[in-house]
N, C-alpha and C positions, 0 to 999 in steps of 0.2 A: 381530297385534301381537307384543310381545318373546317369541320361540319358547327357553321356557322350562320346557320339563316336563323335559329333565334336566339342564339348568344353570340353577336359578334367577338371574336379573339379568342374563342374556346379552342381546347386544345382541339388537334388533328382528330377526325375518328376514322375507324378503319383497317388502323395499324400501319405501322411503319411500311409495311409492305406497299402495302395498298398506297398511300401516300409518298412513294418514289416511282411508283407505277405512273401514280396522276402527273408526276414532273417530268417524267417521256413526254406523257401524252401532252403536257407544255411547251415543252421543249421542241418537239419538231413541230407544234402550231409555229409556233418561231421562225426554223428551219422555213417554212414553209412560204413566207413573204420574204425573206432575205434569199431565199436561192433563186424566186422568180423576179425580181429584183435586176438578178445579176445576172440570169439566163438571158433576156430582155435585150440586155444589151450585147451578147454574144451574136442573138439571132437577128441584130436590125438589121444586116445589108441582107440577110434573106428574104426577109420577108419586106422589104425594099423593091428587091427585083421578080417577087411574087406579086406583090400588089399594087405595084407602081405606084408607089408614096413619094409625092413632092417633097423638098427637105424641109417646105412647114409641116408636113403631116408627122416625117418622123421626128421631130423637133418636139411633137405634142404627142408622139405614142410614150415618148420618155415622161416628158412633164409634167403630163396630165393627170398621172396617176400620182408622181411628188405634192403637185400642188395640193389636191384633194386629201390625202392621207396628213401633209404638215400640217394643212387646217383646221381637220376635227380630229386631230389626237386628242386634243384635251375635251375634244366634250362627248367623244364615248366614256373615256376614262371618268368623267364625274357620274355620267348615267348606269356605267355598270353599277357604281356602288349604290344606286336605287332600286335598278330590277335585276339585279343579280349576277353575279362576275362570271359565272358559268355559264347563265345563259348569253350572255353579251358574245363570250369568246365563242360557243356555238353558231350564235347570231354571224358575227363575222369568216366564220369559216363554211358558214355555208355561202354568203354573198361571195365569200373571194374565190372560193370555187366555181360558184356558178356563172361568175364572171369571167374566170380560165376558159370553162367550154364552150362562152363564147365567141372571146379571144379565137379559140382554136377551128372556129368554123367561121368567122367571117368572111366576106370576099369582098371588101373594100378597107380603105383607111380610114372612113369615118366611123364605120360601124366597129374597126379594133381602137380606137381612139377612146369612142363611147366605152365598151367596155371594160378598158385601160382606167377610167372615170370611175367606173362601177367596184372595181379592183381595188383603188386606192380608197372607197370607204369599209370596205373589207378588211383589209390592212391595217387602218387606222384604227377598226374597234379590236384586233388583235392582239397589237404588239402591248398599249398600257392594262388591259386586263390581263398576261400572261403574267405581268407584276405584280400586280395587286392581287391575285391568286395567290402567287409564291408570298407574299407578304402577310399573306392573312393566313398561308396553310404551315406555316414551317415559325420558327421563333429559334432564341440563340446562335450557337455553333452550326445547329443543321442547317439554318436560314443563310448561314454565308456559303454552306454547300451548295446549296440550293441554286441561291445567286448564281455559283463557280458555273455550274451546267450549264445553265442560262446566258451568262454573256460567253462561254469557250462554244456553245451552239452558234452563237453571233459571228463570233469571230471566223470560226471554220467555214461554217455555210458560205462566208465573203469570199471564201477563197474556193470552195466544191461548185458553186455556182457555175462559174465561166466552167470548168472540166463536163460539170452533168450538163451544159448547155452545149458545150460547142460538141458532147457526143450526139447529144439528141439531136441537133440542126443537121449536122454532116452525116450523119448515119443514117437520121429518116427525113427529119421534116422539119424547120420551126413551128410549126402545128403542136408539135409533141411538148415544144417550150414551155404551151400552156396547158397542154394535156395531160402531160405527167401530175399535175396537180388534183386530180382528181383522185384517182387511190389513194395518192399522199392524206387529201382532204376526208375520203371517209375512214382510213385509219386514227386520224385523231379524231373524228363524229365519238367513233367508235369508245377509243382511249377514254377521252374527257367524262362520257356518259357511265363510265363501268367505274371507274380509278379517281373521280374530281367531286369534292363535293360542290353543292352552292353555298355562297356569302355574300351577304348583300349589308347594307348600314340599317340598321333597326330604323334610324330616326332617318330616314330620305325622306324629304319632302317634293315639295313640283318640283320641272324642268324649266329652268331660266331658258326659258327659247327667245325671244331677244336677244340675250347677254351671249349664248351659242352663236347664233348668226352672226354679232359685231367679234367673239372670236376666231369663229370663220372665215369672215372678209380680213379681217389684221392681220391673221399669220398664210394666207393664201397667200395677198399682198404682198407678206413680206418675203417670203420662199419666193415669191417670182422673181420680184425685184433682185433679189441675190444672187439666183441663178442665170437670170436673162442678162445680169447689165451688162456685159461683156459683150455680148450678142449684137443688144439694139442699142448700146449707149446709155452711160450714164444721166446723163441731161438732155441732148439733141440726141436726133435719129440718126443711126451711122448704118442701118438696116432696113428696109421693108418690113414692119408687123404684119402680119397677117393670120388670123381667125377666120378660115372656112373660106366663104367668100368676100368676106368682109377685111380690109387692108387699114390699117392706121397710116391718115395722112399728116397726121400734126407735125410742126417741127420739133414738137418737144416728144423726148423720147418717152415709150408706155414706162419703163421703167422710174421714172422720174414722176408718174402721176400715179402709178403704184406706192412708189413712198408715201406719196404727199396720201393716201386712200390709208396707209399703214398707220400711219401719226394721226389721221383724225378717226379713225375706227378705234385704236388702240384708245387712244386719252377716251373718249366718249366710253369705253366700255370699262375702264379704270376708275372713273369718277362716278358712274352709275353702281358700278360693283360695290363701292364702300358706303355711297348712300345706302341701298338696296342694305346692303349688311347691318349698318348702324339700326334701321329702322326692324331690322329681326326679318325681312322679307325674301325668300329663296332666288339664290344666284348660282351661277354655274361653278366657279369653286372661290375661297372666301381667302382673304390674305395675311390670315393670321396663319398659316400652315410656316410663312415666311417667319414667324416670330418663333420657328425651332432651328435652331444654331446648325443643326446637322444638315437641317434639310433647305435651309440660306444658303451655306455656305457650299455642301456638295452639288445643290443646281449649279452654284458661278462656277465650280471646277468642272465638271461636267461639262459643259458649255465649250471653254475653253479647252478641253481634251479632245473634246471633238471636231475643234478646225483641223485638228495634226491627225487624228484616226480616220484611216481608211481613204485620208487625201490620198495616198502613194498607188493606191486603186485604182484613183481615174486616170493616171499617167501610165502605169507600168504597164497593163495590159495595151495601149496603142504604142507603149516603147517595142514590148517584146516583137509583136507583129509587122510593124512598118520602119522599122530597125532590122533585127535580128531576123525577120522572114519566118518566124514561127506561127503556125494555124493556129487557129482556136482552142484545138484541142491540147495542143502541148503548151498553147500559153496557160492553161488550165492547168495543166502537169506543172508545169512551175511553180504557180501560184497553190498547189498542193501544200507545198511547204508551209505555208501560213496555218493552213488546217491544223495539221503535223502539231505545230508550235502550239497552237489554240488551245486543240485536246489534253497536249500532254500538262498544259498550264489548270488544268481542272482538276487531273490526277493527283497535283500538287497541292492545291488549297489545304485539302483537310489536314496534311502535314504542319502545315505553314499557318493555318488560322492557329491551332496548339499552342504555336509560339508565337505569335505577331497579331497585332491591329489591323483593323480591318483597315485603317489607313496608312498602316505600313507596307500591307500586303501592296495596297492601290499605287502607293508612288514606287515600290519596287517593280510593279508589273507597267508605271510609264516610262520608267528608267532605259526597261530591257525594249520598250516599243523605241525610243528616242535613240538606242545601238545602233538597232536592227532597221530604220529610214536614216539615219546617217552613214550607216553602212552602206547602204545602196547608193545614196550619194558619190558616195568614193569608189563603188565600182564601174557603176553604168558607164559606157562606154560604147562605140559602134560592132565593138567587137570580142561585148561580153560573153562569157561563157554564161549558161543556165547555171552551172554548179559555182558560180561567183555571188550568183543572186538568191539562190533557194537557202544559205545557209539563213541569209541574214532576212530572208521573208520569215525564218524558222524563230529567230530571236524576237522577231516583229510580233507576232502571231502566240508567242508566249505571255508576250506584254499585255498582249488584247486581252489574252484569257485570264491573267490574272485581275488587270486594274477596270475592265469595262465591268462585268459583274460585282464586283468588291465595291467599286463605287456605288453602282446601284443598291448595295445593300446597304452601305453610310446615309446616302439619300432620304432613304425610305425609314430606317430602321426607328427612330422616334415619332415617323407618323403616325395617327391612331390610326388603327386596323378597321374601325368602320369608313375611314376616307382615305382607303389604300387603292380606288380606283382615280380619283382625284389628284392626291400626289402620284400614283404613277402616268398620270395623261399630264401632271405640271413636268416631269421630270424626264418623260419621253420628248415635250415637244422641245423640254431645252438644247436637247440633244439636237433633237433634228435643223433647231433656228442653230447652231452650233455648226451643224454636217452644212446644212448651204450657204453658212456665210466660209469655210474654209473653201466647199467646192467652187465659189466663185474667186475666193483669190488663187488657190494654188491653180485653176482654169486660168486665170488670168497670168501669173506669174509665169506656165508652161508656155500656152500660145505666144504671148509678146516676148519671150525669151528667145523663143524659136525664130522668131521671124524678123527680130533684130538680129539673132547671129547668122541665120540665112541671107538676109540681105549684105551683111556685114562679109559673108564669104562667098557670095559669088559679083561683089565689088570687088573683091580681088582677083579674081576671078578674071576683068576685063566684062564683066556680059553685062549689055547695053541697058539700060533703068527702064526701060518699058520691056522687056525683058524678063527682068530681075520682079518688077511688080506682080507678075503673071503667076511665077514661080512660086514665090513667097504666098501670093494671096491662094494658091491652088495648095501650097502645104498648109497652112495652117486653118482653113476652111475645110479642109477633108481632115483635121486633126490627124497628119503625118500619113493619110492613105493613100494618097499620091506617089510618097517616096518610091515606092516598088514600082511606079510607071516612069519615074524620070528614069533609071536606071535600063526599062529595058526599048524606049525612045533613043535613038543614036544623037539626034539634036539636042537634047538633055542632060545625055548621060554623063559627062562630064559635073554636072551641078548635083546628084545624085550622091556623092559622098558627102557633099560640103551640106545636104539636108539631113543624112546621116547624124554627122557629127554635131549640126543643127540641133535635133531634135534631141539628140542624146544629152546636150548640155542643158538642155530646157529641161528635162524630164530629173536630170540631174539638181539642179536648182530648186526644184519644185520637191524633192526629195527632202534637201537640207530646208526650206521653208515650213515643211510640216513637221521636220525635227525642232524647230523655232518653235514653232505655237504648242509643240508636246513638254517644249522646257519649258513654257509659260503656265502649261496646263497644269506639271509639277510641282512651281512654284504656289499655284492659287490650291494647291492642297493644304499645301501648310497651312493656310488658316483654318482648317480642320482642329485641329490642334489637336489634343491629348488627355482626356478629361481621364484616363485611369480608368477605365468601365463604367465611367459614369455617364448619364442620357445627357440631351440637350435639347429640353423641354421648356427650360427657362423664360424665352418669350412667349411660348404658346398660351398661356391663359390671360395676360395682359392685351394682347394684342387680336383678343376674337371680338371685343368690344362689350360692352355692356346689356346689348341689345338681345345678343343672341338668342337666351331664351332656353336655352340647351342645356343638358346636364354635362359639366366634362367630362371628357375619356378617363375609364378607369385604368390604373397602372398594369392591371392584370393583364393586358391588351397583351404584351411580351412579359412575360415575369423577369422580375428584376436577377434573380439568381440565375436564369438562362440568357440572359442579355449578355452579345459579344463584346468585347474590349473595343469602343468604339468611338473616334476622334471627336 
């Protein structure tokens, strides 16, 4: 892609060829953290009952690898644009591999835990460098294709995920969960090195390693917080913590001292950042990126798209299963149809960029995502058909592929290209603070849905409140894995429909919830606005300070006659 190690933003070299070549070989780096991701979770009662994992162990095979990747997204992403975007994303494909093969031969829970660990810093120097490549190899009309590939890879993989998982667990092993990534991993060695140039920022200076650490600990923090408070309680303890052998006895919940660690991590690293800037002295990324209108404003929408995308994810797959009685593999066939949607929404861009803003394109593809989760709202049922739900996973999955890439391109598109690893680790991690504050509520909003209508229908029911607690706390602790044992219990089986239809209205709720934050996410596009193909550059030179020291980015970075129509 654009051969740019001593001219930042020069054109692509290579030839076109060669440079849609290197966007494969991007594109399934991509592929490659989002399907093990999703396989993960297809294979955990396997490798449950292979390994004998306490529910804190798999509680942190999931985690472990979240918290470490939200962490330091944004500070590989400033370091690639020092020592170089190509080698970063090599850098990380070999750690995330090398941490699959060990995944796949452990023979304890600590040792897959660890590696789970090792996984998530792999991951993390991945996903913002595969951005900031496409942003610095591609410009204009072809840069929003570019984008298209890149989030309808997103989208699809969310959905091929549970399919290539639940074939590989049931057919050979969960071993292969993490094994299959190995040829994956040296076919893009391979790709990146033949097909990707390197680019890196002429003027990088040192690594803020302080200002990395306290953005480390603040969004670690805050990813826990988000995802656990449901867990272990908002304020007080409503759970046992436990770390290894080590048990939190406080009465105040860890979630609650996670915050309070997020707010003073956060402010200390906010108010050192802008001294550190004012004085010209090297910080991990600077906040004047904030003073470009495109890339202010498409983080808040971003953000906000992300509570509603990919919510209906964490619910549909335990609906289809412990509802409907469908295995892994064909909740995977189901959830095909997102794919389906995804691809064919890519096929489409180059049509549609012709005629449309890239911000047009973006709120028509959350429109068709905000159909296709309120659709499913209105179907889900105890006694839905698959062909009820695949149309509108198919509408959902169009949305993805239009509006998650197209956004990313609004984002980025007036950053300067020597700090396209920078804004894409700021613009990754919004996403991701974005994915765990939705998967805590619409978590929240499913389970307490459930287990208010649960208890609500087997109170009618007549069955006795010590009882009824047993039931309740056994469904919604196995998150609806239960259902299929009350039913074939004779002492039970009577309450086995009422968790049915329990779990279906919860799952339902949580549907129309993330249609909620998808019309919110819509709304915060409009301030995108409409500038006619013009940039929004405007605050970026007032707001890098006086200090800096630096020469500004020259325009040539995107040439202004191939620059898309962009809000």
């Amino acid at each position: 892609m654009g051969q740019a190690t001593a001219q930042e933003g020069a054109p692509a070299g290579g030839g076109d060829r060669r440079r849609w070549l290197g966007l494969v070989a991007i594109s399934v780096a991509v592929a490659l953290i989002i399907v093990d991701s999703t396989i993960v979770n297809v294979a955990v009662p396997y490798i449950v009952d292979d390994l004998g994992l306490t529910s804190s162990q798999v509680q942190w095979v999931q985690e472990s690898y979240t918290l470490v990747f939200a962490a330091t997204l944004l500070i590989w992403g400033t370091v690639a644009d020092r020592i170089g975007r190509r080698r970063m994303l090599l850098i990380g494909v070999v750690v995330f591999v090398a941490a699959s093969v060990l995944a796949a031969v452990v023979g304890s829970g600590e040792a897959l835990i660890g590696a789970r660990i090792v996984q998530g810093f792999g991951g993390a120097m991945i996903l913002p460098t595969t951005l900031s490549l496409i942003n610095a190899g591609f410009t204009g009309r072809e840069r929003g294709i570019a984008f298209a590939v890149w989030g309808s890879t997103i989208g699809g993989m969310v959905a091929v995920g549970p399919l290539l998982g639940g074939w590989l667990t049931t057919s050979f092993s969960w071993r292969w969960a993490f094994g299959i990534n190995l040829p994956i991993g040296l076919l893009i060695v391979v790709g990146v090195l033949l097909f990707v140039d390197e680019s890196r920022s002429p003027r990088a200076g040192r690594i803020d390693l302080v200002g990395a650490l306290l953005s480390a600990v603040t969004f670690a923090t805050l990813a826990f917080g988000l995802i656990e408070g449901r867990t272990y309680g908002w304020w007080t303890v409503t759970k046992p913590f436990q770390l290894g052998p080590w048990t939190w006895s406080s009465g105040l919940s860890p979630v609650a001292v996670a915050f309070a660690v997020t707010l003073l991590a956060g402010t200390v690293f906010v108010v050192r950042t802008l001294r550190r800037t004012a004085a010209g002295r090297p910080t991990l990324f600077r906040f004047d990126l904030f003073g470009i209108r495109s890339f202010r404003n498409g983080n808040i929408a971003a953000m906000i798209v992300s509570l509603g995308e990919f919510g209906i994810v964490l619910s549909l797959p335990l609906w289809l299963q412990n509802v409907l009685g469908y295995t892994a593999f064909q909740t995977g066939l189901v959830l095909l149809a997102l794919a389906i949607g995804s691809f064919a929404a890519s096929g489409l861009v180059t049509v549609l960029s012709a005629r449309l803003t890239a911000a047009a394109i973006v709120r028509t593809g959350i429109v068709a995502e905000i159909v296709g989760v309120a659709g499913l709202g209105l179907v889900i049922g105890p006694s839905t058909s698959w062909a009820a739900v695949a149309p509108c996973l198919f509408v959902y999955g169009f949305g993805v592929g239009l509006a998650t890439a197209q956004l990313t391109g609004v984002v980025l598109v007036d950053v300067p290209v020597e700090r396209s690893g920078e804004g894409s680790g700021l613009q990754s991690t919004a996403r991701q603070v974005g994915s765990a504050l939705g998967i805590a509520i619409l978590g929240t909003v499913l389970f307490t849905t459930a287990g208010a209508r649960l208890d609500s229908g087997l109170t009618d029911l007549g069955v006795p409140a010590s009882a009824r607690t047993a039931v309740v706390n056994a469904v919604v602790e196995s998150a609806g894995g239960a259902i299929p044992g009350l039913a074939k219990d004779p002492r039970t089986a009577a309450a086995a429909p009422v968790a049915e239809q329990a779990f279906s209205d919860a799952t339902r709720y949580a549907a129309f919830t993330a249609a909620g934050f998808l019309v919110l996410g819509l709304l915060a596009t409009l301030s995108l606005g409409d500038p006619r193909g013009g940039r929004h550059r405007e605050g970026y030179a007032a707001s890098r300070g006086p200090s800096d020291g630096r020469p500004e980015p020259v325009a040539e970075d995107v040439p202004e006659t191939d620059a898309p129509a962009v809000p």
